[in-house]
N, C-alpha and C positions, 0 to 999 in steps of 0.2 A: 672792539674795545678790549685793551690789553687789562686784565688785575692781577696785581703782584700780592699775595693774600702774605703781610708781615706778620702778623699774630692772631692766634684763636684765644677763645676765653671759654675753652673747654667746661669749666666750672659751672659757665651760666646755664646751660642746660642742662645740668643736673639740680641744681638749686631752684629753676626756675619753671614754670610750665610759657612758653614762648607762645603770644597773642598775635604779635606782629610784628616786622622786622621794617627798615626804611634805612635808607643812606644818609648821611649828615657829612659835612665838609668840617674841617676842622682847623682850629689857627693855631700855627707851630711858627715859631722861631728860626733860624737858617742853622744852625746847631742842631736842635730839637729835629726836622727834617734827616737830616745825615743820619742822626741816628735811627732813627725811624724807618728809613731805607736799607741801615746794613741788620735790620732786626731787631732792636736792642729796646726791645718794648715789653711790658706787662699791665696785660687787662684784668688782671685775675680778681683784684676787691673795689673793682671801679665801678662807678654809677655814674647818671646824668641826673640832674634838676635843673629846674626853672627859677633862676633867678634874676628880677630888675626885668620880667618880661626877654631873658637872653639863657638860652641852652648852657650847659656849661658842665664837662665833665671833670668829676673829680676821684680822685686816689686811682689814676691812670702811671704808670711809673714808666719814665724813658733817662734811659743811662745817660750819664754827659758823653758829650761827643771826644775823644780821645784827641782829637787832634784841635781840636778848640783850646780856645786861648782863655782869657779874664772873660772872653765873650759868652761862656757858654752858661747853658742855663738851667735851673732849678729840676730835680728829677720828675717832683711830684708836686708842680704846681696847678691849680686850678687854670681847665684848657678852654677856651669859646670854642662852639659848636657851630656850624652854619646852617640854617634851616629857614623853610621857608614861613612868613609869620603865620596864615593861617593852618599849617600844619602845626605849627607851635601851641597856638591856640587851641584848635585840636586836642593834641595831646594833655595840654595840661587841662582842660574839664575832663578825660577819662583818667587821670591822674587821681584830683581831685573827688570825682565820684566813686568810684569802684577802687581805690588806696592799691593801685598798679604803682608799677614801678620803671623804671627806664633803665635798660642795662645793657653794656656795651659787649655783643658777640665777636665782631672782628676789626680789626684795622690793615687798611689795605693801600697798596698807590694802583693811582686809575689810569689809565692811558701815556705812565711813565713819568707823570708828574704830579697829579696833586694827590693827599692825603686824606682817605674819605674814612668814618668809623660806619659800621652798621650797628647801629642800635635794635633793642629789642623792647617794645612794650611789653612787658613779663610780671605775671603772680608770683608768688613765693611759696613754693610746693612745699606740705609738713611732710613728716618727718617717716610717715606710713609710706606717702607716695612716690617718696625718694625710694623705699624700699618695694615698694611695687617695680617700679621701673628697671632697677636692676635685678629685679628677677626675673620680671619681662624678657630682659637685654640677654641674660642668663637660659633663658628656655629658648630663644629665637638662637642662639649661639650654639646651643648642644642638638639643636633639629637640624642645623647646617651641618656639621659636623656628622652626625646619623646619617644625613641624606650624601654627603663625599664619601663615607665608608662604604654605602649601598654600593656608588658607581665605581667604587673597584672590585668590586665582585663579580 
C-alpha cells in the first residue's frame, strides 16, 4: 500500500493531547482532487462534526485548481467524510459524553488514487500543558545533543 502523505496539521498536536486516530475517506470534486494531489492543501483551523447523523469536515482550505475553468470549486467549503456508521455512532456518544473533539492530523492519497483524511479523537490541552510539552521536547533535544557531543570525544 503506497501513501503519498499531502499535508500535516502540525498544530494539532500541539493544541491537542491525541486519544485515537482512524482513517476516513473523503468527497472531493475533480478540481478539489488535482489540487489536492499537487499539495495545495491546509488543515491547520479544521475540525470534523456530526451533522444529519453524516461526518463532515469543516474550515479544511484547498486552493482552486489553476487550470480549471468556471468548473472549479469553493476553497473552504463544507467536505462529507466517509466512515463507517457504527464507528460513526461510536464516535459521537464519546463525543457527546466526555466534550472530545475530532481533529484532522493528515491528508494523504492511498494506493495512488483515492483521498483519505486521518482524524484524531482529541482533548484540548491548557495552556500549562502546552508548556510542559515543549519543555519536555526542549530537555529530550538538549540530552540528544549532550549525548552527540560525548561521541565525538
Amino acid at each position: 500500500m503506497a501513501i503519498d502523505r499531502v499535508a500535516v496539521n502540525r498544530k494539532a498536536k500541539h493544541d491537542y493531547f491525541i486519544l485515537e486516530t482512524f482513517e476516513c475517506g473523503i468527497v472531493l470534486t475533480g478540481t478539489e482532487i488535482k489540487s489536492v494531489r499537487d499539495g495545495r492543501v491546509n488543515l491547520k483551523d479544521s475540525f470534523a462534526l456530526i451533522r444529519d447523523r453524516e461526518l463532515w469536515l469543516i474550515g479544511m482550505h484547498i486552493s482552486p485548481y489553476e487550470k480549471g475553468s468556471y468548473y472549479n470549486h469553493e476553497p473552504e467549503r463544507d467536505r462529507k467524510l466517509l466512515i463507517h456508521k457504527i464507528e460513526l455512532l461510536r464516535l459521537n456518544s464519546k463525543i457527546r459524553e466526555k466534550g472530545l473533539t475530532l481533529v484532522p492530523l493528515s491528508i494523504y492519497i492511498k494506493n495512488g488514487k483515492h483521498a483519505k483524511i486521518e482524524l484524531a479523537l482529541a482533548k484540548g490541552k491548557a495552556e500549562h500543558d502546552k508548556r510542559d510539552a515543549i519543555a519536555e521536547r526542549d530537555a529530550k533535544r538538549s540530552m540528544a545533543r549532550a549525548l552527540r557531543r560525548d561521541d565525538r570525544d
